[in-house]
N, C-alpha and C positions, 0 to 999 in steps of 0.2 A: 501652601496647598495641602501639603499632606497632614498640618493639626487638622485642617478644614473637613478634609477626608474619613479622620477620625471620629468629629465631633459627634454622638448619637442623637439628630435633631429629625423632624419633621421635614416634610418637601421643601414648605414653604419658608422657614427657616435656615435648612439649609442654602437655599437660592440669598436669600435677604443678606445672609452673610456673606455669601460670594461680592456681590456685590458691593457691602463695604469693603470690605479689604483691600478689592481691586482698587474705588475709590480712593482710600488710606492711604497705601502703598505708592500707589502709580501718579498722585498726586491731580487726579481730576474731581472735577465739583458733581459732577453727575457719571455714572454709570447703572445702565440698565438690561435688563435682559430678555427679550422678546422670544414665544416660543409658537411653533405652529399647530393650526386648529387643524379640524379636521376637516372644515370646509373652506381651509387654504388661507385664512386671514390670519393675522401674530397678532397677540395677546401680550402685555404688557403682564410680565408674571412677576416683576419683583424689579425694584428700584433703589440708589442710593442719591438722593439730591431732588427729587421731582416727589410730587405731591403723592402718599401712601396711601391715599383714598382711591385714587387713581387706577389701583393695582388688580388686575382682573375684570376693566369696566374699561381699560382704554384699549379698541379691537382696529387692526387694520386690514383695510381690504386688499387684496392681493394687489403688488405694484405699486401700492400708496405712499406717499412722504417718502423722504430718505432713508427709511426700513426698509420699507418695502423694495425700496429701488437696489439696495443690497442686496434683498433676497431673491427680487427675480435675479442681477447677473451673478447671485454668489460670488460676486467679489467684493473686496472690501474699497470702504468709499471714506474720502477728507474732504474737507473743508472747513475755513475760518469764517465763511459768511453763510451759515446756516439756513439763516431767516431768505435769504437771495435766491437761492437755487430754485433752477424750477422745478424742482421735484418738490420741494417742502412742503408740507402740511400741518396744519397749525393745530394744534389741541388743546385746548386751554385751559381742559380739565388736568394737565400736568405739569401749567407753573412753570416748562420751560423757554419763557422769550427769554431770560436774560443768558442761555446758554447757546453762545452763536458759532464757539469751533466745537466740530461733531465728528466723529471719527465712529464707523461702525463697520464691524464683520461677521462674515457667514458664519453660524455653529451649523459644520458638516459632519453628518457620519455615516460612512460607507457611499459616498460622493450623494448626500439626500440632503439638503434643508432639515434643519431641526427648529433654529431660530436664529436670530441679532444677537449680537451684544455690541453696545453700543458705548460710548463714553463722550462727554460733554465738559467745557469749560466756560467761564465766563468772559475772559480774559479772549483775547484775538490774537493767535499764534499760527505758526507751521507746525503741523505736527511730522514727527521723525519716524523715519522707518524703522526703525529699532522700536519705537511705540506702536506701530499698528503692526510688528512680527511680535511682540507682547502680548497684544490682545489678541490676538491669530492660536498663539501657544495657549491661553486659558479658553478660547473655543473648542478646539480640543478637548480638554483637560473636562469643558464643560458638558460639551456631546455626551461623554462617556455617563456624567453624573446626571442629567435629566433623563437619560433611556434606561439609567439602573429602576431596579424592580419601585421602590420606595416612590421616586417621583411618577413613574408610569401609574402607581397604583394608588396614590395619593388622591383624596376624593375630590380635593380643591382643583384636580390637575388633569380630570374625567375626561375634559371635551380634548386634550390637547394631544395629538400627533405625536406624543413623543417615542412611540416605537414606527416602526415599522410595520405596515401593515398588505402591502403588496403581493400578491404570488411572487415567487421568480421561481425561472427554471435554468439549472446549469445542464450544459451538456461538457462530460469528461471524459476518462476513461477507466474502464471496467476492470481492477487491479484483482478483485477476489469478489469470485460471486454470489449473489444472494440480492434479497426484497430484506427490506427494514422500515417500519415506519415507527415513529417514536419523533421524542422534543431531541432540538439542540441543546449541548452544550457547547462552548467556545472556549477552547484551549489554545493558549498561550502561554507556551512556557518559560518565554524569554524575563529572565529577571535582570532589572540595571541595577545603575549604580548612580549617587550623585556623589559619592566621595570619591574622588580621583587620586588625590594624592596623600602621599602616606606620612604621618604625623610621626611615625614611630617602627621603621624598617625591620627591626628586630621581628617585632612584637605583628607584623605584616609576615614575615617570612615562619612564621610561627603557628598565624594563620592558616597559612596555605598548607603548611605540611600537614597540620591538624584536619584540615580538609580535605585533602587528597586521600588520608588513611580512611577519613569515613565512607569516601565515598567508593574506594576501593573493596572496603569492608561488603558495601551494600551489596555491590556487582555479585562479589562472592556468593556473599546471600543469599542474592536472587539465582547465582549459577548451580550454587551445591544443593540449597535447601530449595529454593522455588514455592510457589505460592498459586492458586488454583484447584480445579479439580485436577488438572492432566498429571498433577506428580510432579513437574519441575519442567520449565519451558525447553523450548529447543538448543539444545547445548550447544552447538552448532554458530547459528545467530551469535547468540551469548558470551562464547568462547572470543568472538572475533568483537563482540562489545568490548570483554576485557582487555584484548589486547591492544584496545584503545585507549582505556582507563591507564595501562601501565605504559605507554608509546614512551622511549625516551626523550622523543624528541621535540613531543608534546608539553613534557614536564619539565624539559631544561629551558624553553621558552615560558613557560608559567615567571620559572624560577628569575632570569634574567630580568624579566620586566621588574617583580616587583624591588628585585635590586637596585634597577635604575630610579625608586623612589614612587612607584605607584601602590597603590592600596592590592589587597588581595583581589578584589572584585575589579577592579581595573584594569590588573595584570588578565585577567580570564575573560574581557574582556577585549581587549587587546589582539590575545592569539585567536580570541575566537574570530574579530574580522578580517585577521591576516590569514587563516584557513579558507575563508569562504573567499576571501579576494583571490586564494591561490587554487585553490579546485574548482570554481567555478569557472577559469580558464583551460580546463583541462577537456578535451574532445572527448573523451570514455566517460560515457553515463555513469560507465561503474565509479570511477573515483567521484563524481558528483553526489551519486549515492552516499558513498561516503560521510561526505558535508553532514549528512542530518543527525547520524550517531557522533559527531563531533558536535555540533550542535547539542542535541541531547547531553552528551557530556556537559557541556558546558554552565548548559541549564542547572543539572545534577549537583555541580559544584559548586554554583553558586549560592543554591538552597541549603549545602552541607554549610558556606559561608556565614549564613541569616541563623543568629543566636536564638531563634524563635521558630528554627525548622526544626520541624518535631519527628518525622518522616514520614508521616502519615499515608499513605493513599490517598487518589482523590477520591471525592464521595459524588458518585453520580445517582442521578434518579433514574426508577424504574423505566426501562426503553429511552438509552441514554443511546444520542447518535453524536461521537466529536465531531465539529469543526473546526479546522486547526490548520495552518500554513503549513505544516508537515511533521512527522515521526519518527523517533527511533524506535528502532525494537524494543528497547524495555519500557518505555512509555506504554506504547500498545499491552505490556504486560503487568504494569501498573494498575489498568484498570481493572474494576470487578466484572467478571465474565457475564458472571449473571444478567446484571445490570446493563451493559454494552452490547449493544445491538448493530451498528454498525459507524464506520469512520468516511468521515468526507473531508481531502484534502486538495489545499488551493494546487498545492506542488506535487512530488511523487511520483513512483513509475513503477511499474510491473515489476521491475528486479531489485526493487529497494527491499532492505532487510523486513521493514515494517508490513509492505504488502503480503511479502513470503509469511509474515507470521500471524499477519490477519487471513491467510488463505488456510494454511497447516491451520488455525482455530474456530473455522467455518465463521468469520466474521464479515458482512459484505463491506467490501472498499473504494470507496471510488475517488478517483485521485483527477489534477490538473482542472481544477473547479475555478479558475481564476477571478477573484472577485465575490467568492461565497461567503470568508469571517468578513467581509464589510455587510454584506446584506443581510446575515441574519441577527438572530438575537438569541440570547441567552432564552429557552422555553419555548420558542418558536415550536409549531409542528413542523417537521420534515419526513419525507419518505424519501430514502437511499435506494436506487435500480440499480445493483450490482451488477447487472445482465447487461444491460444496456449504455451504463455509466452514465446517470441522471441523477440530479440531486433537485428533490421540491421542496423550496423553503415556501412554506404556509399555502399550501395546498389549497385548490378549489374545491370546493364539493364532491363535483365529477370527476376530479382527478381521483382524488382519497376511494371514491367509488370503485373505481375504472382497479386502482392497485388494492383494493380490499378481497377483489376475487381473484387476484393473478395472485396474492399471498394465499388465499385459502384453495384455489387450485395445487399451488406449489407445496402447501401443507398437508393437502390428500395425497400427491403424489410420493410425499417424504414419507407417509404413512403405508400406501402402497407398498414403494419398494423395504422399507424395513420390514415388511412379511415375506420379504425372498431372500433369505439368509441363507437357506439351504443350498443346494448344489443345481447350477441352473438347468433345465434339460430342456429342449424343442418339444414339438406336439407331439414329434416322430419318435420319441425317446433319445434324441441325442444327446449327450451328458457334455455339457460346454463345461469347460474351468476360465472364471471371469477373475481376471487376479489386477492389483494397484499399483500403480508407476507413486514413488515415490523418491523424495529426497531432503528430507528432515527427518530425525527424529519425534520430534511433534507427533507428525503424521501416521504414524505407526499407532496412533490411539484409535483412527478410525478404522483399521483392519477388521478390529471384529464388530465394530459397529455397524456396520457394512454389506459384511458378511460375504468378505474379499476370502477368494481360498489359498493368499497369500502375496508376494510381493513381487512380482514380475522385471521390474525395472525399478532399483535401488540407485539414482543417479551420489556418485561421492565427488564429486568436482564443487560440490556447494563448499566443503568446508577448508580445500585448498581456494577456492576465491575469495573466501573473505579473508584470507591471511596476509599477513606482509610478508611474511618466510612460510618456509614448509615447515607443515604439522608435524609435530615431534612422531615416534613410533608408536607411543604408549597413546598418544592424544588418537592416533587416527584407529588404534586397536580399538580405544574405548564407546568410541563412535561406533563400529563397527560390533561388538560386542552388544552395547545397548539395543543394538538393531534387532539382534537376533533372536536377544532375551524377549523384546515387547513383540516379535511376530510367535512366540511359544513353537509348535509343532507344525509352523506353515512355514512353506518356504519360500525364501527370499533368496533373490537373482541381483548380484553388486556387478554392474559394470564399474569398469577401471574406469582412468582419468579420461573423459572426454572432452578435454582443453584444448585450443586453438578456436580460429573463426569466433564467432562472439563471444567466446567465451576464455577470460583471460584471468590469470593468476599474477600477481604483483614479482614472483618472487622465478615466475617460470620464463624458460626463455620464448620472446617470442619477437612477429616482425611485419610490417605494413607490407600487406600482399595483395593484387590486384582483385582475387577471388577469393576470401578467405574461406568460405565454405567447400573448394575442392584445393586448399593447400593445404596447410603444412598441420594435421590435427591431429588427434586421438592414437588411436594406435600409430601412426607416422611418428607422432614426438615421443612415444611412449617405447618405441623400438630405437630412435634416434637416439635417442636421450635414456638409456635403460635405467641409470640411477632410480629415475624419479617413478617408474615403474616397478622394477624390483623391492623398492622402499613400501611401495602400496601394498605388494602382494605379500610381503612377509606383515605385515600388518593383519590384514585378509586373515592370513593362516593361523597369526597368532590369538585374532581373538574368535577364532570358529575352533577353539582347541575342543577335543570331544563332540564338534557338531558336524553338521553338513555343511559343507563349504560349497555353494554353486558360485561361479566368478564368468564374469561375458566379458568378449572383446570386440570392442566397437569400429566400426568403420573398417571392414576388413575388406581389404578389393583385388585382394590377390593369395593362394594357396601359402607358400613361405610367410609371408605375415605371420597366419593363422597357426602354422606350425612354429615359427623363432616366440611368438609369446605363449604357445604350448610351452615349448623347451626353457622359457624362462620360469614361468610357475612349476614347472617339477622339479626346477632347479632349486626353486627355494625350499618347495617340500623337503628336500634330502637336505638341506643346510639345516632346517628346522629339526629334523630326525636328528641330525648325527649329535647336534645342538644338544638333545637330550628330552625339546620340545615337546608337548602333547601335539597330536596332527589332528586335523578334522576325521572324525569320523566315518567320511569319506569327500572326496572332491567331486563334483560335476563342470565341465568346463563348457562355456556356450559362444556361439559366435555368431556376434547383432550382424543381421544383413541387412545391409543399408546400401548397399553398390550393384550394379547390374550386375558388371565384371565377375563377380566372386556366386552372382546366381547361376551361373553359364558354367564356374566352378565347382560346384560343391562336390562332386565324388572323389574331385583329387585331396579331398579336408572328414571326407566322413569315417575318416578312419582314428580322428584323433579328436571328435569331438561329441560330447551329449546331447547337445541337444541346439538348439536354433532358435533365434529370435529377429525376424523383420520386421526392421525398424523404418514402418511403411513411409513415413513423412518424406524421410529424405531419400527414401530408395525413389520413390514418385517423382520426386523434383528431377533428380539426375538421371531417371528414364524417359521423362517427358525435357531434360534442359531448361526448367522453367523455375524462378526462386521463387519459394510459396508464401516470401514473404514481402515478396514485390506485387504492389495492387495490380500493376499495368499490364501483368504475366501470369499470375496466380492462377488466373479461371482456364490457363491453355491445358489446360490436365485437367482430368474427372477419373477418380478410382475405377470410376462404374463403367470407363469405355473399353469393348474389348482386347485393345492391344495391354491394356494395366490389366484383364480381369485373367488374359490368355498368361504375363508371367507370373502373376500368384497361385495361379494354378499348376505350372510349371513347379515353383516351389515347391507345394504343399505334395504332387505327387512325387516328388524325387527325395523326401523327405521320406512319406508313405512305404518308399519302395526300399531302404535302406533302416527301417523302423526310429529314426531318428524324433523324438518331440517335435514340435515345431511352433511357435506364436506368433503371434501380431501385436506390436504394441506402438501405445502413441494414439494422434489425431483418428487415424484413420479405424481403428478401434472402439474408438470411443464412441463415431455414428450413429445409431441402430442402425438405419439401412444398410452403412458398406461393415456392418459386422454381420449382418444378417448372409449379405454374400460372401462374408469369407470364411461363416460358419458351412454354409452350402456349397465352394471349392474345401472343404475340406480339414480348415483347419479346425481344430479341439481347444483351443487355447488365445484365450486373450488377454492382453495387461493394458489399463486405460486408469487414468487421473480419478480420484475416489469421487470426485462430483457427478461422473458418467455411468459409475456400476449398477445403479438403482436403473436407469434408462432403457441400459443397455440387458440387463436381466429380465426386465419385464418385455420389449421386445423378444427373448430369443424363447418366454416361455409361451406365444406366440406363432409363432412362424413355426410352417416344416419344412426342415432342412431336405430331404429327400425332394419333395415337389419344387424348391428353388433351385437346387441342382439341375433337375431335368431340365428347367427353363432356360437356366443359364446358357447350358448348353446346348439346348436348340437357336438359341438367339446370339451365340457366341461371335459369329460371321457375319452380324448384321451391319449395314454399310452406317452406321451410326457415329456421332463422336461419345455420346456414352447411352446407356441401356437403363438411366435413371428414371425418367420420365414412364417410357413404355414398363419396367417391373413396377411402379406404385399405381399405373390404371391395372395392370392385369391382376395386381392386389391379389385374394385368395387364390386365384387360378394359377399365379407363381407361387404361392406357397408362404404368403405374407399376409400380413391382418390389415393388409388394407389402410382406411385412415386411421388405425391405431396406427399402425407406423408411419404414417404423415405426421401425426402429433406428436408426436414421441424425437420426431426430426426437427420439428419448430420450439423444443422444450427447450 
């Protein structure tokens, strides 16, 4: 199959030959190969034993003879008395009565009819199931080669069905947002093997080491030097790829296998389905995550293994959209940016490496597509709804219509907001600071693209969860360093570890708790456990050497907290001084309020902190008892009702009164409408995800804050469960634009 593969012939040559060989080989007197039209009858497209005159003139209408009766059940069909059956249909433009045992199966691909392939004898036998999983295997083999570009576009081959030609529509989910419309491509990166076993052990284990260096080399490559416009991908991701490339424990199973007498490409193999048979049993999405940069790996190494891998890139076409069973990080970074418009993946999840670095690359993603690389094609049109998580393989008219304006909508608005770079301010002149929740480096390229006035929420737990151990000192300095250097003269806010409840580190201690979101988390483990705390914060200190050092401490729901991880970071400060260390420039220390408890607090803490950040999501949940991530509970809260509008107010003046900063970061930030009210209670400051600053800027230069104050709080007391509805009818008369800010809410 694979000379056949190679040979450089015409459609119809190609097919004629298929044909003999199967003939040749398999030792039948006829084999044929029927393909579908477009108005549902098979076509006789090429023959070995039946008349050649015959070929392209002999058409059956759906259901007809023993073809046909395969192809409606797509199943495959035997018989020694051919001529008997009642389905048979007699041709006799094809010279076949004297072939009376018939054996034919379905060419499927992506569960569709393409065509038969059939086989005939003269002789009256049984035929073996190992003969019709035979012919089963080159239907397969065959699908693939009548849907490639050559026979679809072969002039002999016009009328025939052999692509696809259907709309479909996936619904998935929405991993990184954005509109993309552009052709498929179909990535597969799985490379096999047909040599199993090793001829020459030595010269196998020889192999491998030769290939693990190469492919070791590349990671480096792509970590140190990197490739793109952004400078060098997220080290981050990258870091925790390599630490896959070098697993020991990865490479001493490589190594074992091929000792036991398998081929290099066997052995990698091998561990590869013994990975996926053992983390695919594992309940944490995270370790499942996993799987695919092993995967990936595996991939990687086995092209280092192919004496004809050259390392190229792949070469995509202009509005190239993948479709692909799924990704690793560096695949996604393989591709030309330029060219790649968006990824559509059958498998995947929101906290897969690959999403995290299609989102940090403003790529839209849409993942859990189940059934999408079967249905489309290589060239196919597609449009990706990052928004919504929809995938249209070959679009209708109306559709392409319908997404032609919501792209050039979403293109005016991109344009919009890239004129609000400046500093945002209300009608009234109030000067908002709209700042970026981040946690890649990546991301740090969009700050000034943006026109973010800095970095509000620095999340650093990404680069302790992709580890198997904890981050060396110099490794989490560097991270930290790079951060500060790509935000230049703006300022960037690092909370510490905020591990526990979903979010878990391989290496940190943790434990099946009935509630994880009010057990054992962030500052609780980071005070419990101060090693793994005090390790962060001299980290922190050492690479803000000569800079501004702001550091926040999360989940804080009690005074003492707030003061024992003070008392820890000044501890280290004086370790770092006596050390001989450079110190930051100066310190600013902040504390995420995220708990009622510690709202009710805050005078006994405003003596030892800068400044404040509430961290509305989860303050919400645990003021209303409701998880905002449970559908069935989600909607019992509304920002906008007044028992949530009476304690942000509370905040914001008890802040006011003690001159303390104060922000809002997160979901509730990111609104326009509930930013529009927390710019009118008062606050000056917001940090929200870089997809929302363009939204949310154009809103606030909109609204006047003064006149939605006054509203707010005449309406404060109203017997309401929230004050949403009634502020978007009073529209201008609260001191909002009205259905600009309805639109602006539906964006």
């Amino acid at each position: 199959m694979r000379e056949l593969m190679a040979v450089q012939e015409n459609a119809q040559e190609r097919l004629d030959h298929l044909t003999d060989m199967i003939s040749e080989e398999a030792g039948w007197d006829v084999c044929s190969i029927y393909l579908s039209r477009k108005s549902s009858s098979l076509e006789l497209c090429a023959t070995h034993g039946l008349k050649t005159e015959s070929v392209h003139k002999v058409r059956l209408k759906p259901g007809e003879g023993l073809v046909g009766l395969v192809a409606r059940n797509a199943r495959p069909l035997t018989t020694s008395s051919a001529s008997q059956h009642p389905a048979f249909s007699y041709k006799p433009e094809t010279g076949e009565e004297p072939f009376d045992t018939f054996v034919g199966v379905p060419i499927l691909r992506g569960g569709r009819l393409v065509g038969v392939l059939t086989a005939q004898a003269a002789a009256k036998r049984e035929i073996s199931e190992e003969e019709v999983e035979t012919l089963q295997t080159v239907a397969m083999v065959l699908a693939e080669i009548v849907a490639s570009g050559d026979i679809a576009e072969a002039e002999e081959m016009a009328e025939l069905d052999v692509r696809q030609s259907k709309p479909e529509r996936f619904q998935g989910g929405a991993f990184a947002s954005g509109l993309a419309k552009g052709v498929a491509v179909l990535f597969e990166p799985h490379v096999g093997t047909d040599h199993l076993i090793a001829d020459d052990m030595e010269r196998e284990e020889l192999r491998l080491e030769l290939a693990l260096t190469a492919l070791r080399a590349a990671v480096d490559e792509m970590l140190e030097g990197g490739r793109g416009a952004f400078g060098g991908p997220t080290r981050e991701v990258l870091q925790a790829y390599r630490m896959f490339a070098q697993d020991r424990g990865w490479l001493e199973r490589l190594r074992e296998a091929v000792r036991l007498g398998l081929t290099a490409e066997a052995a990698v193999e091998r561990v590869r389905n013994e990975n996926r048979a053992r983390l695919m049993k594992s309940p944490d999405p995270y370790f499942r995550d996993r799987l695919h940069d092993l995967e990936d790996l595996a991939n990687r190494l086995l092209r280092h293994l192919d004496e004809a891998y050259t390392g190229a890139s792949i070469k995509l076409p202009d509005n190239a959209i993948i479709v692909a069973r799924n990704l690793g990080p560096a695949e996604v970074l393989d591709f030309d940016r330029d060219k790649l418009k968006g990824i559509a993946l059958e498998e995947g999840s929101a906290s897969s490496h690959a999403a995290i670095v299609a989102k940090a690359l403003g790529i839209p993603l849409v993942g859990n597509l189940e059934g999408a690389l079967d249905r489309a094609e290589d060239g196919d049109p597609l449009i990706l709804d990052g928004e919504f998580g929809l995938l249209h393989i070959r679009p209708t008219d109306d559709v392409v219509a319908t997404y032609d304006e919501r792209i050039e909508a979403r293109s005016a608005r991109q344009e919009r907001y890239a004129q609000l770079r400046g500093p945002a301010r209300t009608r009234d002149g109030r000067e908002v600071t709209v700042q970026m929740n981040a946690g890649l480096l990546i991301e740090m390229t969009q700050l000034e693209e943006l026109g973010a006035d800095g970095v509000g929420l620095f999340r650093t737990e990404f680069q302790f969860m992709v580890s198997d151990t904890l981050p060396r000192l110099d490794e989490q300095a560097t991270v930290y360093r790079s951060v500060l250097e790509a935000a230049g003269d703006k300022p960037v806010v690092f909370r510490t570890l905020d591990l526990g409840g979903d979010k878990v580190a391989p290496f940190a201690p943790s434990a099946v708790e009935p509630n994880p979101a009010l057990g054992w988390r962030a500052i609780r483990m980071g005070l419990d456990r101060p090693g793994l705390l005090r390790y962060q914060l001299r980290a922190l200190i050492g690479a803000a050497a000569g800079r501004s050092l702001r550091v926040m401490f999360p989940m804080i729901a009690a005074p003492w907290e707030m003061r024992a991880a003070r008392d820890m970071l000044d501890r280290e400060l004086r370790q770092a001084e006596k050390r001989g260390h450079e110190l930051p420039s100066e310190v600013q220390v902040g504390m995420m309020l995220e708990t009622p408890a510690i709202a009710w607090a805050m005078e006994q803490v405003v003596d030892i902190i800068d400044f404040v950040s509430v961290g509305a999501n989860d303050l919400m949940q645990y003021f209303f008892a409701a998880d905002r991530d449970n559908a069935r509970v989600s909607d019992r809260y509304d920002v906008l009702s007044p028992p949530a509008l009476g304690l942000f107010q509370q905040i914001s003046q008890t802040c006011q009164k003690y001159e303390i900063p104060v922000s809002v970061c997160g979901e509730t930030a990111s609104r326009p409408l509930e930013a529009a009210v927390l710019i009118a209670l008062g606050f000056q400051s917001l940090s929200m995800s870089a997809s929302n600053i363009g939204p949310v800027k154009s809103m606030i230069s909109q609204m006047d804050a003064n006149k939605l104050g006054t509203w707010i709080a005449d309406h404060m007391n109203e017997p309401v469960n929230s004050l949403r509805s009634m502020m978007l009818e009073a529209g201008e008369e609260a001191g909002l634009p009205g259905a600009a800010v309805d639109n602006v809410v539906k964006i």
